[in-house]
C-alpha positions as CSV (number, residue, x, y, z in Angstrom):
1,X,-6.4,-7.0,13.1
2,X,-4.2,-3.9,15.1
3,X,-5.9,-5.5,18.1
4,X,-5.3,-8.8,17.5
5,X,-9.2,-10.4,18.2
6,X,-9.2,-11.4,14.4
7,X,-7.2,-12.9,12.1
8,X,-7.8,-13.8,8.5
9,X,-6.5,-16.0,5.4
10,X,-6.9,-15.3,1.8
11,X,-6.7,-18.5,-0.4
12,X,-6.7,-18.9,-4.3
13,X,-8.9,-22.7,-4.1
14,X,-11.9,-20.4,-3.1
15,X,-10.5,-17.2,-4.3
16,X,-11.9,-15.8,-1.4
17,X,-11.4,-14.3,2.9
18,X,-12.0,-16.3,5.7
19,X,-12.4,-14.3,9.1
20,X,-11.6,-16.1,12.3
21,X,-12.4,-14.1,16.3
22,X,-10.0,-14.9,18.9
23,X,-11.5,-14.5,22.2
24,X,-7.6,-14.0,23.7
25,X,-6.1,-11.3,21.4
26,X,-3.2,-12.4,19.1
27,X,-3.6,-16.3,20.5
28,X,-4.3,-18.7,17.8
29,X,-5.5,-21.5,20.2
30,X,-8.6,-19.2,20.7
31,X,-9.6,-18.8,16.9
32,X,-13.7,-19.6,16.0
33,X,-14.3,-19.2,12.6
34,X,-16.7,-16.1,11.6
35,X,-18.2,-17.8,8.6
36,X,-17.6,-14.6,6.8
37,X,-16.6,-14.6,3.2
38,X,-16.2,-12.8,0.0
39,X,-15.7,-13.1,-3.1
40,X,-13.1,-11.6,-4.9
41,X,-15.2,-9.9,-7.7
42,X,-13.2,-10.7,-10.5
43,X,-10.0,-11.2,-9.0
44,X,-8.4,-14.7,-10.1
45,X,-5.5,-15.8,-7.7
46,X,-5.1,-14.1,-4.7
47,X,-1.4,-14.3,-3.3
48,X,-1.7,-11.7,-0.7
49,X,-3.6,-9.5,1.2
50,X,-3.0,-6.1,3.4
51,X,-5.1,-4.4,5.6
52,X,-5.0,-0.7,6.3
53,X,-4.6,0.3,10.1
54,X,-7.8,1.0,10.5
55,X,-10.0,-1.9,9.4
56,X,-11.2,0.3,6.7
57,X,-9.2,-1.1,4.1
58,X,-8.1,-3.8,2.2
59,X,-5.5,-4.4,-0.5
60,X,-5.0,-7.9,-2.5
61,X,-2.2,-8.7,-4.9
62,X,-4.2,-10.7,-7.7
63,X,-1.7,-12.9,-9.5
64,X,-4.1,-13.5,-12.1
65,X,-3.5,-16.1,-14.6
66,X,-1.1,-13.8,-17.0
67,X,1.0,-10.7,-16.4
68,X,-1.5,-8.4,-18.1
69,X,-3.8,-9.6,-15.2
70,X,-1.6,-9.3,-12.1
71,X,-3.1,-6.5,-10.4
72,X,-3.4,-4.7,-6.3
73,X,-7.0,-4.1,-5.9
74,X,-8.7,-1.7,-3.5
75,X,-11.6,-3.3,-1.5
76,X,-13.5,-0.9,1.1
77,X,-15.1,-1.5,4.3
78,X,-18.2,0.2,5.9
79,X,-17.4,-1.0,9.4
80,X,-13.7,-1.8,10.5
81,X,-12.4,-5.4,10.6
82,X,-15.4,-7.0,9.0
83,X,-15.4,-8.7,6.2
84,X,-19.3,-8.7,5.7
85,X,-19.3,-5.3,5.0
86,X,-17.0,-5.3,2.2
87,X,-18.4,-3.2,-0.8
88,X,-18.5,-4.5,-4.2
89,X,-15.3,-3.9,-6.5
90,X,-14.9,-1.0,-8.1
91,X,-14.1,-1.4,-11.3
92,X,-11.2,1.2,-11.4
93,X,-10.2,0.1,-8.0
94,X,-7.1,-2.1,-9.6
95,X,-3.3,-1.1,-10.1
96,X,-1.6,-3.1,-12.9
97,X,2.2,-2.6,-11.6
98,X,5.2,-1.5,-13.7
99,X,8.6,-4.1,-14.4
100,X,6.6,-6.9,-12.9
101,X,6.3,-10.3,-15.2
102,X,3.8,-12.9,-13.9
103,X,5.6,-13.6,-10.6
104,X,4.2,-11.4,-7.7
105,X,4.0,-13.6,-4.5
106,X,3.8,-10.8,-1.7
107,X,3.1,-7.1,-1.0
108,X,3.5,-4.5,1.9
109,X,2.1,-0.9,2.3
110,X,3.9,1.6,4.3
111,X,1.9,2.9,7.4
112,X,1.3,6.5,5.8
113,X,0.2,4.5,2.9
114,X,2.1,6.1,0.6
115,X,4.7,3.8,-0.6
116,X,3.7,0.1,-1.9
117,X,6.3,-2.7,-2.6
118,X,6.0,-5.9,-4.3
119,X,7.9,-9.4,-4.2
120,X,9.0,-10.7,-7.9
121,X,9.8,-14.4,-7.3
122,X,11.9,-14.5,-10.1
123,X,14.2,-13.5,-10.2
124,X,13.9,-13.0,-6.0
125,X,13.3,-8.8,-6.4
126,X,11.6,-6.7,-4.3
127,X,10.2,-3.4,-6.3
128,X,9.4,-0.4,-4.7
129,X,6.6,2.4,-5.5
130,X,5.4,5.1,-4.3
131,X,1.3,6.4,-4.2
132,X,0.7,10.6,-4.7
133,X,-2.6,9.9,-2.6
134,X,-2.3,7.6,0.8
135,X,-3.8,4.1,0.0
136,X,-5.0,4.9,-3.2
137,X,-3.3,2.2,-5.3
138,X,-4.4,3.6,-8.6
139,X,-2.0,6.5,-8.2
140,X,1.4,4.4,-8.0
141,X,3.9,5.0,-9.8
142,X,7.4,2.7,-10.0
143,X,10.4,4.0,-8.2
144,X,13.0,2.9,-10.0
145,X,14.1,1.2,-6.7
146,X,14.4,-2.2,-6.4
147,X,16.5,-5.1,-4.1
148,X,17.8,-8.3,-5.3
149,X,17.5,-10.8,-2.4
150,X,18.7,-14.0,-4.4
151,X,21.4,-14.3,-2.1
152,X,19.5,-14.5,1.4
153,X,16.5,-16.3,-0.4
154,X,15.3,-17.7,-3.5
155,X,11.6,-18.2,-3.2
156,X,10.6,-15.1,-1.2
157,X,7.0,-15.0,-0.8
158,X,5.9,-12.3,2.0
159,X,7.2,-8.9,3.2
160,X,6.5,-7.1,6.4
161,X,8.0,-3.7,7.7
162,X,8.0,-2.1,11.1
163,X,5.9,0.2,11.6
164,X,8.5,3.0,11.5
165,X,9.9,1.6,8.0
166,X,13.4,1.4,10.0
167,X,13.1,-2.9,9.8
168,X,12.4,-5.2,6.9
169,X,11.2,-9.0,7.2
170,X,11.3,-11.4,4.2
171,X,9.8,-14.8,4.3
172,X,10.4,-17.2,1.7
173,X,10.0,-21.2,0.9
174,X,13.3,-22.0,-0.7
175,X,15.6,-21.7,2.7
176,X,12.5,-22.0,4.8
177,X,13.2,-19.1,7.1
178,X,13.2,-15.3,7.9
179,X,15.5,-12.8,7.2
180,X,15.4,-9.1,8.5
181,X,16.9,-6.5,7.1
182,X,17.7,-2.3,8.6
183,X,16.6,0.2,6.4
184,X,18.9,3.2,7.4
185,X,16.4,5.5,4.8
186,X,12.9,4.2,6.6
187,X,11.2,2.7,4.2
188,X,13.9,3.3,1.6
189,X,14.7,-0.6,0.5
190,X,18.3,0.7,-1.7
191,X,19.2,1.4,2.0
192,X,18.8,-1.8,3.1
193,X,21.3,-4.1,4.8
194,X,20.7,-7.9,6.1
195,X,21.2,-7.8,9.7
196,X,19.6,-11.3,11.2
197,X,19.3,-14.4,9.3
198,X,16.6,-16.6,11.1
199,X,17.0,-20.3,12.3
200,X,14.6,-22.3,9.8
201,X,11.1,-22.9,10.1
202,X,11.3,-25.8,7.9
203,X,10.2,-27.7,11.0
204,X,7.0,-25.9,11.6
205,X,6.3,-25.2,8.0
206,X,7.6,-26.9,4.5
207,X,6.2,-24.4,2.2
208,X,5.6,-21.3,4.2
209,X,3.7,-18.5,2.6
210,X,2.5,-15.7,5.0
211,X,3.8,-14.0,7.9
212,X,2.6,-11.0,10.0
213,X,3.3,-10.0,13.1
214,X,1.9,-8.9,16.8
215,X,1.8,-5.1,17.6
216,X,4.4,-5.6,20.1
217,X,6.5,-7.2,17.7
218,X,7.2,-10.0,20.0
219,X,5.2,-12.8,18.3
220,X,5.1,-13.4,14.7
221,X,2.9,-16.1,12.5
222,X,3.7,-17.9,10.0
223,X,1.5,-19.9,7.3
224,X,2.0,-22.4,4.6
225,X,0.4,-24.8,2.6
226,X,2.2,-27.9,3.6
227,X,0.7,-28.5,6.6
């Protein structure tokens, strides 16, 4: 959460949330878990998840089991940050993206919520779309802008921006490490340039899969499904 006193993981064994409280904001060692869950409503595999800045909303890239069922879908909250109050799915809550086969691993939202962009594992791509309406995922359309990051990494699996769209943060499991990116168009990736190639994580995490960071941008997490 923006605050840091929750933190949550999406997982497709359940195909569900799990909500953890930390009683020291943004430290791990402090996690209970919240035994609060929900169901994904329909939603198959989910490979990612992305909370508005306000609690109030949550986005989840649903790989599906086929590319005509890889989908973002819009979940609402009546009451910030928990995940007991989730409403159910809408049915016309889900975005079925453009150029995308059956290979999404990650997705980001802009702070203003009106640009979306979504990992292609293969072939390593990053696609780039923009919403008419702030977080409303059903009104995205492809902007013909795209990055190839086969070269810095060939499994990526998450993205995260700054919140000013002026950094870019890719994750992957085939080097095992981060690498960021300046955008000198915020939140334009063609103007993206790879500035900072991380050491590896390899060590901490075999597979990683999810990143996010602290609000200070001083701390960063990392998870995986290795250990």
């Amino acid at each position: 959460s923006s605050d840091g006193t929750k933190a949550y993981l999406s997982g497709s064994a359940g195909d569900d949330f799990n909500q953890y409280n930390l009683s020291s904001a943004w430290d791990l060692s402090t996690a209970v878990y919240d035994d609060r869950r929900k169901p994904l409503l329909s939603a198959n595999i989910p490979d990612s998840m992305f909370f508005s800045s306000d609690g109030l909303q949550l986005f989840v890239l649903d790989t599906g089991t086929s590319a005509d069922e890889e989908s973002i879908i819009k979940l609402t909250l009546s009451t910030a940050w928990d995940l007991s109050t989730v409403s159910p799915r809408n049915p016309n809550s889900a975005y079925f993206p453009e150029v995308l086969e059956n290979n999404a691993t990650g997705m980001a939202i802009s702070t203003d919520g009106t640009k979306l962009y979504i990992i292609d594992v293969s072939p390593d791509i990053i696609y780039q779309y923009t919403m008419s309406t702030a977080f409303e995922i059903t009104t995205a359309t492809y902007d013909s802008i795209s990055l190839d990051v086969t070269s810095q990494e060939n499994s990526p699996r998450t993205i995260v921006f700054k919140p000013d769209g002026t950094k870019m943060f890719i994750l992957g499991n085939g080097g095992d490490r981060v690498d960021e990116f300046a955008l000198s168009t915020p939140w334009d990736i063609s103007t993206a340039s790879l500035t900072v190639t991380s050491s590896s994580v390899g060590s901490q995490e075999g597979n990683a899969m999810g990143m996010h960071f602290a609000k200070d941008g001083k701390t960063f997490y990392i998870t995986g499904t290795t250990s």
